[in-house]
C-alpha positions as CSV (number, residue, x, y, z in Angstrom):
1,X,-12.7,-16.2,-20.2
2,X,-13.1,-13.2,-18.7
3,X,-13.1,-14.3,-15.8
4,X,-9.6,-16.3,-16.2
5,X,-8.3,-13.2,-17.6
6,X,-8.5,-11.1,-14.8
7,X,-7.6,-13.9,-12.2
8,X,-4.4,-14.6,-13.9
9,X,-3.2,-11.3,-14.3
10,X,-0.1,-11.4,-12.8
11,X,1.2,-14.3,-15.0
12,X,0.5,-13.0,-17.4
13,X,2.1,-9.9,-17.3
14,X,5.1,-11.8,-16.6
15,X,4.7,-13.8,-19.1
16,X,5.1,-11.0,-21.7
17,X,8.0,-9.4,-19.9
18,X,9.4,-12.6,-20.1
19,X,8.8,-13.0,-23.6
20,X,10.6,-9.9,-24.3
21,X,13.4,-10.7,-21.9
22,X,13.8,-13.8,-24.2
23,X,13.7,-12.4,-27.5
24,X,15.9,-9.8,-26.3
25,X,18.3,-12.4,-25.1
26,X,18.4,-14.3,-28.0
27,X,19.2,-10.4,-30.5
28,X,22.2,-9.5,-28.3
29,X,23.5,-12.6,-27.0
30,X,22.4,-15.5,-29.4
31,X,24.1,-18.5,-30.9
32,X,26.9,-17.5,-32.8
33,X,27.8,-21.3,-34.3
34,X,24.0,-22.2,-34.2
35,X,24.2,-25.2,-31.7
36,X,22.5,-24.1,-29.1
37,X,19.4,-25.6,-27.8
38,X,17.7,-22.8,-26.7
39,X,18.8,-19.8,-28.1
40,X,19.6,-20.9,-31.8
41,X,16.4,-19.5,-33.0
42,X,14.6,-17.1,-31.5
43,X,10.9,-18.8,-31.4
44,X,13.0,-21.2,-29.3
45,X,14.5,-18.1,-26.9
46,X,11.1,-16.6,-26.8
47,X,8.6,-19.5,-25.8
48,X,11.4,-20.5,-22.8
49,X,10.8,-17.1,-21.7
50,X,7.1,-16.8,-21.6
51,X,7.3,-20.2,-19.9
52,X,9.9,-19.0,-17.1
53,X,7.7,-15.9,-16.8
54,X,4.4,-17.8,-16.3
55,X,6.5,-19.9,-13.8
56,X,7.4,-16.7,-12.1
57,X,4.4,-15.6,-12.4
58,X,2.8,-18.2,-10.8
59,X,5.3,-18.5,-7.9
60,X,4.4,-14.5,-7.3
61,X,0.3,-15.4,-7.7
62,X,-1.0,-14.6,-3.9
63,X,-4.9,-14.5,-4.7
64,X,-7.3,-16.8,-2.4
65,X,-9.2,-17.8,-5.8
66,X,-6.5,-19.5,-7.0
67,X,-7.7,-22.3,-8.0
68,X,-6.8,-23.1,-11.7
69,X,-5.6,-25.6,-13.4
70,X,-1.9,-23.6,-14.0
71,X,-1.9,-22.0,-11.3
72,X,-2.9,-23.8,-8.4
73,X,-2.0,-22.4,-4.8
């Protein structure tokens, strides 16, 4: 675990930024009539932004042990 930890650093740093980007999206900006798929609630908001940061994070991931399952280079 420790291991995976310190491999996947980057992503998950991003990960929390996005996280916060997406919680932070969903105070200001929201759903004001509720529809919304995304940003209606903001679990919903939040989870789409850790994904899109791990995603980022991933894409930015330059190590040569990269070989995990979620981040595979």
């Amino acid at each position: 675990m420790k291991y995976w930890l310190s491999k996947n650093k980057t992503p998950l740093l991003i990960s929390v930024l996005g996280a916060i980007v997406g919680y932070s999206y969903w105070y200001f900006v929201g759903c004001a009539s509720g529809t919304c798929a995304i940003t209606s609630v903001w679990w919903r908001s939040t989870i789409y932004g850790v994904i899109m940061g791990w995603l980022l994070g991933c894409l930015l991931y330059t190590s040569d042990a990269a070989d995990d399952l979620l981040c595979v280079d």
